[in-house]
C-alpha positions as CSV (number, residue, x, y, z in Angstrom):
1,X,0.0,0.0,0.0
2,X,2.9,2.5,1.0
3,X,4.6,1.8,-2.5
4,X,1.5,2.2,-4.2
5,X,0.7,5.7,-2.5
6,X,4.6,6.9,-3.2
7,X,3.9,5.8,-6.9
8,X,1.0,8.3,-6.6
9,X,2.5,11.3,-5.4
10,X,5.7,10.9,-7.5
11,X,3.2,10.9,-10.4
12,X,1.4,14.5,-9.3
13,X,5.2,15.4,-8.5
14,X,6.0,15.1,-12.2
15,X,2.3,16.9,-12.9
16,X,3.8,19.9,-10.6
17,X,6.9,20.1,-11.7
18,X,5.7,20.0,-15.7
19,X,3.3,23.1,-15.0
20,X,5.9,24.9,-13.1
21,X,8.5,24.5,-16.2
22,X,5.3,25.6,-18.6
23,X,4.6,28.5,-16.3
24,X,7.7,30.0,-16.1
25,X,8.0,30.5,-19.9
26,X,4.9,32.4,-19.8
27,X,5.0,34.0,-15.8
28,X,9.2,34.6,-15.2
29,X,8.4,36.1,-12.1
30,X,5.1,36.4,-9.3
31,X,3.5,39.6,-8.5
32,X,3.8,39.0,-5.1
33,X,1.0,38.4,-2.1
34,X,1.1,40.3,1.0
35,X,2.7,38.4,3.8
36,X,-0.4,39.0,6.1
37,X,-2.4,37.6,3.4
38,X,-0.5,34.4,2.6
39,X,-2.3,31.5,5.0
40,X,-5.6,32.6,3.7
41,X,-4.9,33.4,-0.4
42,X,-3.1,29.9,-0.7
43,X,-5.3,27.7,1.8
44,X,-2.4,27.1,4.4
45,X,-3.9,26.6,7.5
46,X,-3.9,23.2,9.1
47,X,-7.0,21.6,10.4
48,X,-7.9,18.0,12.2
49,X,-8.4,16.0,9.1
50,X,-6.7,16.3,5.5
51,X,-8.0,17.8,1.8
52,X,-9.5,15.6,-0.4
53,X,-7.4,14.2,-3.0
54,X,-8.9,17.0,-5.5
55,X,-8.3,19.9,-2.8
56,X,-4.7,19.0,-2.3
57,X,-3.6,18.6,-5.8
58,X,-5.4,22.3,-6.4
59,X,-3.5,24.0,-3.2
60,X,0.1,22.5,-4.4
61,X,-0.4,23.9,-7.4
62,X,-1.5,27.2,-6.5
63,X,1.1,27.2,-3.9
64,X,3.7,26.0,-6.5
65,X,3.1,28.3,-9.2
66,X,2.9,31.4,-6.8
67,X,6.2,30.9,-5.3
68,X,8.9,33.2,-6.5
69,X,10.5,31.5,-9.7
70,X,14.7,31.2,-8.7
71,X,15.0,29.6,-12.3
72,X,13.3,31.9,-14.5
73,X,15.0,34.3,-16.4
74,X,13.9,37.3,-14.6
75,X,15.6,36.0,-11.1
76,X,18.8,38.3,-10.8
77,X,18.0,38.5,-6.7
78,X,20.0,36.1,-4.5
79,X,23.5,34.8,-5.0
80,X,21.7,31.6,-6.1
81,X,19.6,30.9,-8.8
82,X,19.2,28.2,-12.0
83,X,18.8,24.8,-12.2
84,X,21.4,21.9,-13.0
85,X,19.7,18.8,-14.4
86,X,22.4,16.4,-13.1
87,X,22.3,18.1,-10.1
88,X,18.9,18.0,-9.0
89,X,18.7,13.7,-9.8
90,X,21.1,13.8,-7.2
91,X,18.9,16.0,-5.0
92,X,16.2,14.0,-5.3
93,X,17.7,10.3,-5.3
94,X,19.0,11.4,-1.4
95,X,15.3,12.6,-0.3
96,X,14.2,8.8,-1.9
97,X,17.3,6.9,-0.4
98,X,17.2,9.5,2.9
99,X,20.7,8.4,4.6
100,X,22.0,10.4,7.2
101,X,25.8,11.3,7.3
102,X,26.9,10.2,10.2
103,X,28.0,6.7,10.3
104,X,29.1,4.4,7.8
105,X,26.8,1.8,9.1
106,X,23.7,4.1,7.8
107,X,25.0,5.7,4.7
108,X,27.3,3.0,2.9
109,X,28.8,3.7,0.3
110,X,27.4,7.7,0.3
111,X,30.2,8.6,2.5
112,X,32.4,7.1,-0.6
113,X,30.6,10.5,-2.7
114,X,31.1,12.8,-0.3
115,X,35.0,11.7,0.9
116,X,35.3,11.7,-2.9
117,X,34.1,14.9,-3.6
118,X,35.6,16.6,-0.8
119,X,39.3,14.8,-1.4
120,X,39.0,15.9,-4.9
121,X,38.3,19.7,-4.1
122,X,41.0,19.9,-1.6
123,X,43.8,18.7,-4.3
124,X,42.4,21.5,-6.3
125,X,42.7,24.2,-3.8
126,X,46.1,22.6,-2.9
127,X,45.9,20.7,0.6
128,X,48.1,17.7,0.9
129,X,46.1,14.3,2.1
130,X,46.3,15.5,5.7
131,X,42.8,17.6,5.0
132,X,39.8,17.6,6.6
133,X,36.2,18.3,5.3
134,X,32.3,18.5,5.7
135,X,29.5,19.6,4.1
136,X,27.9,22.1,7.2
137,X,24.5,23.4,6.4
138,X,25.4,26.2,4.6
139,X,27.8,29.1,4.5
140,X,27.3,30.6,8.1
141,X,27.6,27.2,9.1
142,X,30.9,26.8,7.3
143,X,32.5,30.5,8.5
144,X,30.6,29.5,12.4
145,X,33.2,25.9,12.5
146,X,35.9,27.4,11.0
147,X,35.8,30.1,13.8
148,X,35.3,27.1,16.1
149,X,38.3,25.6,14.8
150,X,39.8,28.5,15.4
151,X,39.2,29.0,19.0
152,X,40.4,25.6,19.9
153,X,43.5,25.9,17.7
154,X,44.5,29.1,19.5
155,X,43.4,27.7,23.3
156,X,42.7,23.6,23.8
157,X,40.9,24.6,26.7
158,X,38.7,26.6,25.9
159,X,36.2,23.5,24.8
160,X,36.2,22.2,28.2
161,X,36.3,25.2,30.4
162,X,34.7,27.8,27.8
163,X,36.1,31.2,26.9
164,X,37.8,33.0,29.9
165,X,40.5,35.3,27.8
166,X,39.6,38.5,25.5
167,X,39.8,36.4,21.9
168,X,39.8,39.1,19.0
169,X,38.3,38.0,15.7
170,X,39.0,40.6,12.2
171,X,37.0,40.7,9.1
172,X,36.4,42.9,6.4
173,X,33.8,45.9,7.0
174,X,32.0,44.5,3.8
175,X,32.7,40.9,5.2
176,X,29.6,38.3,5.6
177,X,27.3,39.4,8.1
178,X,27.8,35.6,9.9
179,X,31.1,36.5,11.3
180,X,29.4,38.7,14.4
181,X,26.5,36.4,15.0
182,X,28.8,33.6,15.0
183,X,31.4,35.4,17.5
184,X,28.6,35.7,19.5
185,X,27.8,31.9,19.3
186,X,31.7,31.1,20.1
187,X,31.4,33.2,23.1
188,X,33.9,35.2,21.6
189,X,31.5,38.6,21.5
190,X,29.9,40.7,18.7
191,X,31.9,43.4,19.8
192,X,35.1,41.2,19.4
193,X,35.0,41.6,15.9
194,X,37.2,44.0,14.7
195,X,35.9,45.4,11.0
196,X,38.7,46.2,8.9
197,X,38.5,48.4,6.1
198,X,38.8,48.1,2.3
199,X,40.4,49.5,-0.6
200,X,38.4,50.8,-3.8
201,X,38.0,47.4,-5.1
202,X,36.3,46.0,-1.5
203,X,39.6,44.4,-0.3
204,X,40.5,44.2,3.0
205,X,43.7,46.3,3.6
206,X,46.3,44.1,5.1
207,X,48.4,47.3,6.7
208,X,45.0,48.2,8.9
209,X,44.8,44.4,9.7
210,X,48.8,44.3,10.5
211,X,48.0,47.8,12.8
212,X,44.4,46.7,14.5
213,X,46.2,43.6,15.4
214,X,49.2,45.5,17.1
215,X,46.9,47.8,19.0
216,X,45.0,44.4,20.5
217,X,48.4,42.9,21.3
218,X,49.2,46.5,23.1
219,X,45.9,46.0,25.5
220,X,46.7,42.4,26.2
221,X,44.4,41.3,24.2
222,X,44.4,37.5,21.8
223,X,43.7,37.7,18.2
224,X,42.9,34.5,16.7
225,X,40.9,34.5,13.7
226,X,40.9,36.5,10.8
227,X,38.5,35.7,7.6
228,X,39.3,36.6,4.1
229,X,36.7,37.0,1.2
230,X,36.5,35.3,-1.9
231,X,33.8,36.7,-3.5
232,X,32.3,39.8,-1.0
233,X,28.3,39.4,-1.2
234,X,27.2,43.1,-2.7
235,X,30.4,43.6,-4.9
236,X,31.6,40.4,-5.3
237,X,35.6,41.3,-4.6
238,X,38.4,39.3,-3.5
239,X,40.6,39.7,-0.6
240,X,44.2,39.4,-1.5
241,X,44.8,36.0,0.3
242,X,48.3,36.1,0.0
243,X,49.0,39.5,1.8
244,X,46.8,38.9,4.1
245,X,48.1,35.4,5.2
246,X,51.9,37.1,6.0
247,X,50.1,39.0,8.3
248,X,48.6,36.3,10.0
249,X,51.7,34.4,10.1
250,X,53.9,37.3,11.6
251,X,51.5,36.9,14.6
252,X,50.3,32.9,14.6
253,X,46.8,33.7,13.5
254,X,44.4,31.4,12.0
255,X,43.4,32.4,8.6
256,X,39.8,31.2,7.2
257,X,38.9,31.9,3.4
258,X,35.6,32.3,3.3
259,X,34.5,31.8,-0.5
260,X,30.6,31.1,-0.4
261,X,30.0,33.2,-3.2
262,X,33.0,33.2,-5.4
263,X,35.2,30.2,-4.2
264,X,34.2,27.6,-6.8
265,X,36.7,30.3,-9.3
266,X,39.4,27.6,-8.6
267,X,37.8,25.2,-11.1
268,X,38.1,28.0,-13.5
269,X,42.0,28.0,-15.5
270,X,41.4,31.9,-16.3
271,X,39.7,32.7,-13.2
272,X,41.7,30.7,-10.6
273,X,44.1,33.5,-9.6
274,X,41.9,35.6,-7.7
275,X,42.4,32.4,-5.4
276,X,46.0,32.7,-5.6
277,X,47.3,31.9,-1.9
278,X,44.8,29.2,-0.5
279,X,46.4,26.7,-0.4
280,X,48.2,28.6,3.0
281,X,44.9,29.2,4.2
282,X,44.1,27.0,7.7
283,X,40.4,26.8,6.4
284,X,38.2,27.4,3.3
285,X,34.9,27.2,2.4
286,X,32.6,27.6,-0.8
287,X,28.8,27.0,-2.0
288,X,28.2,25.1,-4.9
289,X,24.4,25.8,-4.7
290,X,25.8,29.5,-5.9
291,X,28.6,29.7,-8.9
292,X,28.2,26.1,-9.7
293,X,24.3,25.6,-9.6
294,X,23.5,23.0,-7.6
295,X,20.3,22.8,-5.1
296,X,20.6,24.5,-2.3
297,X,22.2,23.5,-0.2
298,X,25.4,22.2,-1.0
299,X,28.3,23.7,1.2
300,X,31.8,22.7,1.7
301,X,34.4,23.9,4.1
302,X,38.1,22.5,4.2
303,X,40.6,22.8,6.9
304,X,44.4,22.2,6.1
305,X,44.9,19.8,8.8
306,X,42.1,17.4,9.9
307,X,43.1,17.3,13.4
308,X,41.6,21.0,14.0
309,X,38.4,19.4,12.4
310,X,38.4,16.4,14.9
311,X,39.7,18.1,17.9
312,X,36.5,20.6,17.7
313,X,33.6,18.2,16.3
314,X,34.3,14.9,17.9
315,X,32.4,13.2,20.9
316,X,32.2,10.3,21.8
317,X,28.6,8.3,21.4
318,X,29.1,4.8,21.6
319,X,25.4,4.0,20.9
320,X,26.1,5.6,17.3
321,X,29.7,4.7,16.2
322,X,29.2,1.0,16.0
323,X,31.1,0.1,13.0
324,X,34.2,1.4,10.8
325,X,36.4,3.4,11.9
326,X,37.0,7.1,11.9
327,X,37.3,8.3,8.6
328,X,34.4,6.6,7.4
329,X,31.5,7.7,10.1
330,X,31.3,11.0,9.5
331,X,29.4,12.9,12.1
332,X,32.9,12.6,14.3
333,X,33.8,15.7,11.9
334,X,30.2,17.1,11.6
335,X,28.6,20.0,13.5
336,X,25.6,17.9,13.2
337,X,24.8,14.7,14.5
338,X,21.8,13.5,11.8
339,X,22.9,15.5,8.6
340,X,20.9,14.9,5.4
341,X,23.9,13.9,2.0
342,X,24.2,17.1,-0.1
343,X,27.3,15.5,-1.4
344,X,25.3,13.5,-3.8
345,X,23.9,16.1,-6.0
346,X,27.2,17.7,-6.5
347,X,28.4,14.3,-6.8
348,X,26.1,13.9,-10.1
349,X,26.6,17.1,-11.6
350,X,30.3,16.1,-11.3
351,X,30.4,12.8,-12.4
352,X,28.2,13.6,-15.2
353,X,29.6,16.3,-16.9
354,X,33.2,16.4,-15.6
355,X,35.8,19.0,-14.1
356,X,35.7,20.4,-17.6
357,X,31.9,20.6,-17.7
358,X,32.1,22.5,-14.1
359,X,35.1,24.8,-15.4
360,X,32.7,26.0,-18.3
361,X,29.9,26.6,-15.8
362,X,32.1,29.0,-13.5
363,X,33.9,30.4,-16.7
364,X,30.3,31.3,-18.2
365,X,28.8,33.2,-15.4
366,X,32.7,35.6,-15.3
367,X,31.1,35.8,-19.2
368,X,28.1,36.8,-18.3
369,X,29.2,39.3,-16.0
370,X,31.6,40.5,-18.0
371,X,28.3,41.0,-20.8
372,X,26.6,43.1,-18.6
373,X,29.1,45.5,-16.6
374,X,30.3,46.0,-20.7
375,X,26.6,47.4,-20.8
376,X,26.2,49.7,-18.0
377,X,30.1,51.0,-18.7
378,X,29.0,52.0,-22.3
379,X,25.5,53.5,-21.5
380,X,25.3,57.1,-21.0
381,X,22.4,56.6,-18.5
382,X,23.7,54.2,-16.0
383,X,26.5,54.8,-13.4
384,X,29.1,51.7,-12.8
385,X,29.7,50.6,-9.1
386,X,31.7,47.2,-9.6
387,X,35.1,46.3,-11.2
388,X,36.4,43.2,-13.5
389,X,36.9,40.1,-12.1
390,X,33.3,40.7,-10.4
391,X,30.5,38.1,-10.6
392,X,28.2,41.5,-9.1
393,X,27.9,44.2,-11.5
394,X,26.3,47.1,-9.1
395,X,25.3,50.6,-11.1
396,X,22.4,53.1,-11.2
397,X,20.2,53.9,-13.6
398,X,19.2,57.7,-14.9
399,X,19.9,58.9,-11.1
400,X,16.6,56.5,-9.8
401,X,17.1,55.6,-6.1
402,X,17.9,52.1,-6.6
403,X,15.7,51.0,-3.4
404,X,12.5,52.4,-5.1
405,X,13.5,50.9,-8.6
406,X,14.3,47.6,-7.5
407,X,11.1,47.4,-4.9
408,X,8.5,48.7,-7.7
409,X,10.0,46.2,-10.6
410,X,9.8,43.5,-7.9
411,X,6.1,44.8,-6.7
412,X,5.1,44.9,-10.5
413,X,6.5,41.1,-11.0
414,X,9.0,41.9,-13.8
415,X,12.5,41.6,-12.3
416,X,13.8,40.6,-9.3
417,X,16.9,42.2,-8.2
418,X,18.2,43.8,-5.1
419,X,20.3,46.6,-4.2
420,X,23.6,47.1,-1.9
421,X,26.2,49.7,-1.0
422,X,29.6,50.3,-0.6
423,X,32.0,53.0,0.2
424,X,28.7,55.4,0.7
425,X,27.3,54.5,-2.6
426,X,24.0,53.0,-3.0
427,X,23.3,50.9,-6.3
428,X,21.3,48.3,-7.7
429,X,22.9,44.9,-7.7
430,X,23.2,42.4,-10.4
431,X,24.5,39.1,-10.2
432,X,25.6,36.3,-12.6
433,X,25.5,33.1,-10.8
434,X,22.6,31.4,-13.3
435,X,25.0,29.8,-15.7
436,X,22.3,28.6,-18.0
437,X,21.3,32.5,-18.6
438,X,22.9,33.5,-22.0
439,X,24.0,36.9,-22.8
440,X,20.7,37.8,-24.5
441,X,19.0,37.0,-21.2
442,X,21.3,39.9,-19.5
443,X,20.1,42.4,-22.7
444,X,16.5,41.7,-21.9
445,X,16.7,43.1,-18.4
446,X,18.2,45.9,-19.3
447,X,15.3,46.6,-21.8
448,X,13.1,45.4,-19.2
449,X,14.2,47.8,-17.0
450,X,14.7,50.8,-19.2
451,X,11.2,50.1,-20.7
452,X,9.3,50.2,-16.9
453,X,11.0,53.2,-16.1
454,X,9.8,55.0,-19.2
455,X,6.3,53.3,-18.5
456,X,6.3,54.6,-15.3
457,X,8.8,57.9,-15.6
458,X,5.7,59.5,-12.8
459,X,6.2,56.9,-10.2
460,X,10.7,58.2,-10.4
461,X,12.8,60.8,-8.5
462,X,16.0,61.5,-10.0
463,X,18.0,61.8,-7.1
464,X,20.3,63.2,-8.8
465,X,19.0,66.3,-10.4
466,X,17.3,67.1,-6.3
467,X,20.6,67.0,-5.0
468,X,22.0,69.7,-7.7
């Protein structure tokens, strides 16, 4: 009866998923419904006993077809986006086979994928076989235990008798905005962040690292951490790793790359340099639900030497680790204890369409960005924000407050796509991390754009011309 039922819903999975890919031809993006009005408009509330058959089908597809469309080629919001084939088989075989990550004894020969995967992206970067890796639940996640790591590295105390020393933590002031929740996770302190600041480009300046570290070594304080960039979130720079890493090793300081956005460039031959110098970093991190298209979530962190990895995440729990040893139950390097595989869909994107295939992915979306910041630079009405070498290309248009552009193209459902700052500067910012978008689909927003503004020149303040 169970199997007979699964058959059943896999079928009106396939109806759902067939409507959504015919709807987003026609409907790229929703007009979006209130948030005070979404348990009523879409049927959400739970009651003692379930819809008909009929009813449910109806609400799923409503609900389905209303959500914001992350595929579509109006989606220029997040730092996500598109859809890998490959990728999501692998997404959806792990729901079907639903192992958890923790022992061998559970998830067989899954650990193989994911010590595969992970042994394979370390030689990339450059560590040696004495690596550790994990897949954490996402980016905070990742920067949160490499800050763990960290601590322990710098103290082996501290994990039994908890923080009792002034630890100092330094990051970028256009750095993730994880690094100060998770200080205050650590027990290190939100206000034990120092916030460094950055050049033109949005890289950290090593000198004011080098002299904010010298000043906390003058009050007695114990800098520990310090986390580089590769690829900053609104401007998509990257920190010079190698500059900043003979800082940290003047003063024996752990250095964590933090590369959720732009760290998959090292599968890239032309884009690799802006990696240059991880290979000395102590940890490293990247998403590959972001450059490389995979669903969320799917993110890795690496530290050089595995025995930070174990010293912070391991605990005994004899009722679990029954069987193998170490290296193959998993959850003795793992924040998490049950941990669902997001190494498999990477796995099958991989496997299927090689190193090569994923270099061309990562070498389109540079392409891509390189299509549209060509654009903005040559158009007399928009302003540039954003440099080469950037997967964000940040500019305003005609003087328009970019908060009030971006919200009424969103509000009208025909773009999404945000806005950030830096340096003072407010813009609207695109991103190319859809590698399946073509350069004709970065043209089109433009025109999209240009044409609602001309549509709706009454609803615009040029900022510009008020502040002459």
């Amino acid at each position: 009866m169970t199997q007979i039922m699964i058959e059943k819903d896999l079928v009106l999975f396939n109806e759902l998923v067939e409507l959504l890919l015919e709807d987003e031809l026609v409907n790229p993006v929703v007009e979006p419904t209130p948030p005070e009005d979404v348990v009523d408009v879409f049927d959400l509330g739970l009651s003692e006993f379930g819809s008909s058959e009929e009813s449910f089908r109806k609400i799923l597809k409503n609900l389905a077809l209303q959500t914001p469309k992350t595929a579509s080629k109006r989606f220029f919001n997040q730092l996500f986006g598109g859809r890998q084939g490959k990728a999501i088989l692998g997404d959806l075989l792990s729901v079907m086979l639903n192992n958890s990550m923790y022992t061998y004894k559970v998830a067989g020969p899954q650990v193989g994928v994911e010590k595969e995967v992970l042994a394979e992206c370390a030689k990339m970067i450059g560590y040696d076989s004495n690596f550790g890796g994990t897949f954490p639940a996402g980016g905070s996640m990742s920067n949160f235990m490499a800050m763990i790591m960290a601590r322990d590295h710098f103290n082996k105390r501290i994990k039994h008798d908890g923080v009792a020393q002034k630890l100092i933590a330094y990051a970028s002031e256009i750095s993730h905005y994880s690094n100060k929740k998770n200080a205050s996770f650590a027990g290190i302190g939100r206000n034990n962040v120092r916030i460094i600041s950055c050049n033109d480009r949005g890289e950290m300046i090593p000198s004011e690292l080098d002299k904010m570290i010298q000043e906390d070594l003058s009050k007695g304080y114990s800098p520990f951490y310090v986390t580089a960039t590769a690829g900053t979130t609104v401007v998509g720079s990257y920190d010079d790793i190698e500059a900043l890493r003979k800082v940290t090793d003047k003063y024996n300081i752990w250095l964590h790359v933090d590369g959720a956005y732009g760290g998959a460039a090292f599968f890239s031959k032309k884009y690799k340099h802006l990696l240059n110098g991880v290979e000395k970093a102590d940890s490293f991190s990247f998403n590959a639900h972001k450059m490389l298209g995979t669903p969320l979530t799917c993110s890795l962190l690496f530290a050089k030497d595995k025995k930070d990895l174990t010293y912070s995440f391991d605990n005994a729990a004899d009722y679990l680790y029954q069987t193998s040893d170490d290296d193959y139950n998993l959850g003795k390097t793992s924040l998490q204890c049950g941990r669902r595989n997001d190494a498999l869909k990477f796995w099958t994107l991989w496997k299927s369409i090689g190193t090569a295939g994923l270099r061309e992915i990562v070498d389109q979306l540079f392409h891509l960005a390189n299509t549209a910041r060509n654009y903005v630079d040559q158009h007399p009405d928009y302003q540039l924000y954003t440099f080469e070498d950037s997967l964000s290309i940040g500019f305003n248009y005609k003087g328009i407050d970019p908060r009030l552009l971006c919200s009424d193209l969103y509000e009208s459902g025909e773009l999404m796509v945000g806005y950030g700052q830096f340096k003072d500067e407010e813009f609207v910012r695109l991103i190319s991390v859809n590698a399946n978008f073509e350069d004709q689909d970065y043209l089109n927003f433009f025109s999209i754009l240009e044409k609602h503004v001309e549509q709706n020149s009454e609803r615009f303040v040029n900022i510009s011309s008020l502040k002459s």
